[in-house]
Phi, psi and omega in degrees: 000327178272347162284313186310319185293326184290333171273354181283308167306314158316310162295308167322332175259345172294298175301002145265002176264345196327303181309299201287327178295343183278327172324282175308328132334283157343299133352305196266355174281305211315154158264151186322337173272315162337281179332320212247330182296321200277325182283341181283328180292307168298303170327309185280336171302313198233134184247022154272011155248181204176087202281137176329108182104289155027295197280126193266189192305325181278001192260025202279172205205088172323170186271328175302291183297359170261354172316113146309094160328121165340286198310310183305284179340313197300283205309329142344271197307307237235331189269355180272013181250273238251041182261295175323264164358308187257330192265316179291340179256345189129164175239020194271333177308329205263293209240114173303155175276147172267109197265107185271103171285102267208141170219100162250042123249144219259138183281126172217179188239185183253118166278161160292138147349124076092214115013301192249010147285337180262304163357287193291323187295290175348297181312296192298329160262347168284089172280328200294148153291345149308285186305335179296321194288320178294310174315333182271331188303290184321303187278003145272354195261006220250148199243202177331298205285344133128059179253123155296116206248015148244166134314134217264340165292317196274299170329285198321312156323292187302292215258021149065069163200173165325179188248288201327306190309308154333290166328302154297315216267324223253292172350273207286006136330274171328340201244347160308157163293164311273148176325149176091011206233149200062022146301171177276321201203209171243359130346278146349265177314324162330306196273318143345265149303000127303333170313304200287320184272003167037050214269144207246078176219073188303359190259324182301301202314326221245281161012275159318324200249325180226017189217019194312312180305315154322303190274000137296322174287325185085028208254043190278040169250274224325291177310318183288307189289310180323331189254344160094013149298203225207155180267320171299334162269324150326297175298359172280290227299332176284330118003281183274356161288328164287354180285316202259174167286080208290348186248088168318326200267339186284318208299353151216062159241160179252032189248119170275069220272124184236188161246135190232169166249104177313120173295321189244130159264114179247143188230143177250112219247147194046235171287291162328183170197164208247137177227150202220138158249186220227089168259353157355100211110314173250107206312156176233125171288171170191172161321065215301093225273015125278345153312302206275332133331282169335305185295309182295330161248039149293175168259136201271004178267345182301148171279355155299308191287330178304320202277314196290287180325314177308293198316304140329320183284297177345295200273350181297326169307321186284333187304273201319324200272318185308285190333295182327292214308310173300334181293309190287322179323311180301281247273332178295315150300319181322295200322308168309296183318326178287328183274341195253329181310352150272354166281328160316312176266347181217018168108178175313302152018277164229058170308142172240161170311157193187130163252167168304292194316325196276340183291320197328295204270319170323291191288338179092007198238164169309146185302307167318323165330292184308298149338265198316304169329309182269007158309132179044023181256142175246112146277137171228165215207143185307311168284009179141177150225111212239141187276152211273345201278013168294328211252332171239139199200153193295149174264157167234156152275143176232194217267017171266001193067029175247110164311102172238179181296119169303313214293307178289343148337282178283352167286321194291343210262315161282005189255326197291323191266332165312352200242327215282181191254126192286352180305306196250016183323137171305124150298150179278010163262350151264003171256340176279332144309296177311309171274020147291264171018289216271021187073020170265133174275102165228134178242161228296320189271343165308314176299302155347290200311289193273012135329299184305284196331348181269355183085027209244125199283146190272175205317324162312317154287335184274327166311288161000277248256317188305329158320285190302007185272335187290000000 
């Protein structure tokens, strides 16, 4: 009978932590704007919170009314238990588990080029031959990211015609799917396609035209005050500035390339390496100990003391959970960098295999955990910067019995067809020979899969394409 009572009172206490704990989940997704939005939200809500440097002079506080109260400490202690407790063991009491399927490299199919998409727009709109010959001129000069990698001085020059006449032809470019492409820069192409869309948002523009260098930093309380806005207007405006396209060119590469900010920076300081998360931005919170002075001279049957103690309680939840999120975060990159480091030091190569489950059972926290973490997380790292869900991927064996990487699978698979005699192209069944050789077990339809995934057409189309190329 006293064990039953004892497991009932335990469920009873879970089930009322449940609303913070989802809080604290939650958390662990955001992105850094996300992030900076929800905290601007809890400041203004709750006034047992505070950004660090906040209090003013009138608000100073002796050290007797600054005594952390007995009852406060307890309640400290039960949300850092059972923060231990739930974070270290898991959300499966709660939360169904989440099996995150994770494809990273992205399944496409091989678009045109590119090159030869801007071409055919071209035929159609250029009749004089002069102007087809500057058009074409432009759109040879134009590199991945869909940018003009010459100068309109230099065209002009070369084809014995105006700077204006360029100008115009590079215009009505500009105006080709997709849009922005044969900009100087992504600037440009921004501005470009505010244009084209008649998008009526003067604040995105001014953004766009004087304040980029912020929005790279990621420095939106800096950007809120310059423009005398709101952090929640901000997130319209940036909202909608992530709508358009700062790389026009990318929209046909096959490669999905965006611009990010890194959560995690790692630097290589000796042998080691060092890791940081990218707080940039974000304010550091703290307790506002004259509220909490306050509280304490109340009357504890008063709706003052209920609405402050809620309160109190509230942000101690938001500290520790805020707190939670840096933690697991960190502790999810160490592992990946301790696991990863000779691919940090010598390339794709030697990458290793790596699951959710296994950082899971390392770090001690639910495989779902782990998830939510490397959603929409950014590393930036001495070899690049990779979104984190990059790192994990399934192992093959190969015939020495050494676990390696689908990833290096499939670099060895893209180099193999970059490489083949275009006359002859590989089949994926001669290419499942060539890594049989090299000692790899892959078979003919493995090879196939992550052919596609890699975006790459079987042999038949690419001969096909390598003709017309001649």
């Amino acid at each position: 009978m006293a064990l039953k009572q004892r497991l009932d009172q335990r469920q009873v206490q879970k089930l009322i932590m449940v609303p913070s704990l989802q809080q604290a989940i939650k958390l662990l997704t955001l992105s850094n704007l996300e992030l900076l939005e929800v905290i601007d939200q809890e400041l203004s809500q709750n006034p047992m919170l505070e950004a660090a440097g906040e209090t003013r002079e009138n608000q100073e506080v002796n050290e007797e009314t600054a005594e952390i109260s007995e009852e406060t400490r307890q309640e400290e202690n039960e949300i850092d238990s059972f923060f231990q407790e739930y974070f270290d063991n898991g959300f499966s009491h709660y939360f169904a588990e989440e099996k995150e399927s994770f494809s990273l490299e992205n399944m496409a199919t091989r678009a045109i080029s590119l090159w030869d998409h801007l071409n055919w727009q071209a035929s159609l709109t250029f009749f004089q031959a002069k102007d087809r010959e500057i058009a074409q001129y432009i759109i040879g000069n134009i590199n991945e990211d869909g940018f003009l990698e010459v100068q309109v001085e230099e065209i002009a020059k070369h084809l014995g015609v105006t700077v204006t006449r360029v100008e115009q032809i590079r215009e009505k470019i500009k105006r080709f799917d997709p849009v922005g492409v044969a900009s100087r820069d992504f600037k440009e192409a921004l501005l470009t396609q505010f244009e084209y869309y008649q998008i009526e948002a003067p604040l995105a523009r001014k953004i766009i035209e004087k304040h980029l260098s912020l929005l790279e930093k990621s420095d939106y309380q800096q950007l809120a005050r310059e423009l005398g806005i709101s952090l929640s207007e901000i997130k319209h405006h940036i909202d909608l500035i992530r709508q358009l396209n700062p790389k026009p060119g990318r929209k046909y590469s096959q490669e999905k390339v965006s611009y990010v900010v890194p959560d995690i920076i790692v630097t290589k300081e000796g042998d080691d390496y060092r890791i940081e998360l990218n707080n940039e931005g974000l304010p550091k919170l703290r307790i506002n100990r004259y509220y909490q002075a306050l509280l304490k001279k109340q009357d504890k049957n008063s709706d003052s003391y209920q609405f402050l103690r809620d309160r109190l309680k509230k942000a101690y939840w938001f500290l520790r959970s805020l707190d939670q999120r840096n933690r697991t975060i960190y502790r999810v990159a160490e592992y990946i960098v301790e696991k990863q480091k000779n691919f940090l030091e010598k390339g794709i190569d030697y990458i290793q295999p790596l699951t959710l489950n296994e950082i899971a059972q390392q770090i001690g926290v639910h495989e779902s955990t782990v998830g939510r973490v490397v959603a929409n997380k950014y590393i930036q790292t001495p070899r690049g910067v990779f979104p984190l869900k990059y790192f994990f991927h399934r192992s093959l064996t190969n015939r020495g019995g050494e676990e390696i990487s689908s990833l290096r699978i499939k670099e060895r698979i893209k180099k193999l067809i970059e490489q083949e005699d275009k006359n002859n192209p590989l089949s994926d069944g001669e290419i499942a020979e060539i890594l049989s050789r090299e000692n790899y077990k892959v078979a003919r339809r493995t090879v196939a899969k992550y052919r596609i995934q890699l975006g790459l057409e079987p042999s038949h189309i690419r001969k096909r394409k390598y003709l017309m190329e001649e």
